[in-house]
N, C-alpha and C positions, 0 to 999 in steps of 0.2 A: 523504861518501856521500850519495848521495841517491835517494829510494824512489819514481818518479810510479808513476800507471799510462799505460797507454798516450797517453790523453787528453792528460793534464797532461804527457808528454813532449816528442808534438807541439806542443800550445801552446807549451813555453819557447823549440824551435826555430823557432818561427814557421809550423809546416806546419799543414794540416786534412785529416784522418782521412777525407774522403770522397777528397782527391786522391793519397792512400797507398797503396802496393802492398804490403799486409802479407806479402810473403817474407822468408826466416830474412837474407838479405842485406842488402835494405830493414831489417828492423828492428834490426837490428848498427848500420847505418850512424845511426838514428836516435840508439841510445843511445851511441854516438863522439858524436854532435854534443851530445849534452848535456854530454858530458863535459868537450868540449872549451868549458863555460860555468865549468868550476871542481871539481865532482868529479872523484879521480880512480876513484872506485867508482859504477856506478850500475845499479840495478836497476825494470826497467821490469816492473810489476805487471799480473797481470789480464787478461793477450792472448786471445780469446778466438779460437778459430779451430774450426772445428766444433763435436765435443765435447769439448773440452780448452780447458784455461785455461793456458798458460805463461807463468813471469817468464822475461825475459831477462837476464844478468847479465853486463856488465862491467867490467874492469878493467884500466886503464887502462895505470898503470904493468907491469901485464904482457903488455899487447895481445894478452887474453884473454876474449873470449864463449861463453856456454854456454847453454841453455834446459832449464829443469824444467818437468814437466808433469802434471795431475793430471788426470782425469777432472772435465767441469762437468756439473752435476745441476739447470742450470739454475733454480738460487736463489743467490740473494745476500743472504750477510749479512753485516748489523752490525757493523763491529767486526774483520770478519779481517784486515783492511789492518795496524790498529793491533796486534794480536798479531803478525801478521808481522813486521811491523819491528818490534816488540820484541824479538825472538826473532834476528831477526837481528844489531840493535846490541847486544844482548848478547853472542852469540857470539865478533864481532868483536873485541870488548872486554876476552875474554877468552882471544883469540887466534887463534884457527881462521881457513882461510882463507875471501875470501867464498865460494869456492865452496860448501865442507862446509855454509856458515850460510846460503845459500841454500835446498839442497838439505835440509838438518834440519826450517826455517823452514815451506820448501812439505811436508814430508812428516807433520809436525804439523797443519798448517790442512786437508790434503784427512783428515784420518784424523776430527778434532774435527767438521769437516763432512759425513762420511760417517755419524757417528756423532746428531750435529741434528737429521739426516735422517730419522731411524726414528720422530723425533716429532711431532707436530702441533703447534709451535710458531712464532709471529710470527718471519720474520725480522728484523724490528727489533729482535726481544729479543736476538739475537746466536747465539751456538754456547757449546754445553754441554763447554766446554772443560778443566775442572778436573780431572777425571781423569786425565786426558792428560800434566799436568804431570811427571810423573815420565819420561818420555819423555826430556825436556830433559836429564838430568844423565847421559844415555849416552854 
């Protein structure tokens, strides 16, 4: 499995993000070509497209794409990459398919980020995610 975001997915196939036609088809096809470097799972992070942020997720072995999607509140923080894909190689690990550990993964990170939100804090210091935690064991 393997987690880019957009950026780093283009790079590994060799394209640049200005010559991209970001539709839901184009970006299938993107994450097929990564796949086709040795994952057979791969989730491309952080698409932003108006106001919404989608991964897109495939897999391979079951020539299978899906997009989750959150509301963007236009800030970025610290850190949500790395709880995601924590949250998702856990899942996996402990069974679920990618789909459900996608779909968990984004529904944690837009809730812990909605929640940041109400406060006046750096986002370099990250998201006030620890409450949240129990979320996880549903």
């Amino acid at each position: 499995m393997v987690t880019p975001n957009l950026t780093e997915a283009l790079i590994l196939i060799g394209e640049n993000l200005n010559n991209t036609n970001l539709n839901e088809s184009n970006l299938v096809n993107i994450a097929k070509q990564v796949s086709n470097l040795g994952p057979s799972k791969v989730v491309i992070t952080g698409i932003k497209i108006k106001d919404y942020i989608y991964n897109l997720s495939f897999d391979k072995n079951l020539d299978e794409a899906y997009f989750t999607s959150s509301p963007f509140n236009n800030i970025s923080y610290s850190g949500t990459g790395d709880i995601f894909t924590s949250i998702l190689t856990g899942m996996i690990l402990n069974g679920h398919s990618l789909k459900n550990s996608v779909i968990k993964a984004n529904n944690f990170i837009s809730n812990v980020i909605s929640y940041t939100s109400k406060f006046d804090t750096d986002r370099n210091d990250g998201v006030m995610f620890e409450m949240f935690l129990n979320e996880l064991t549903n």
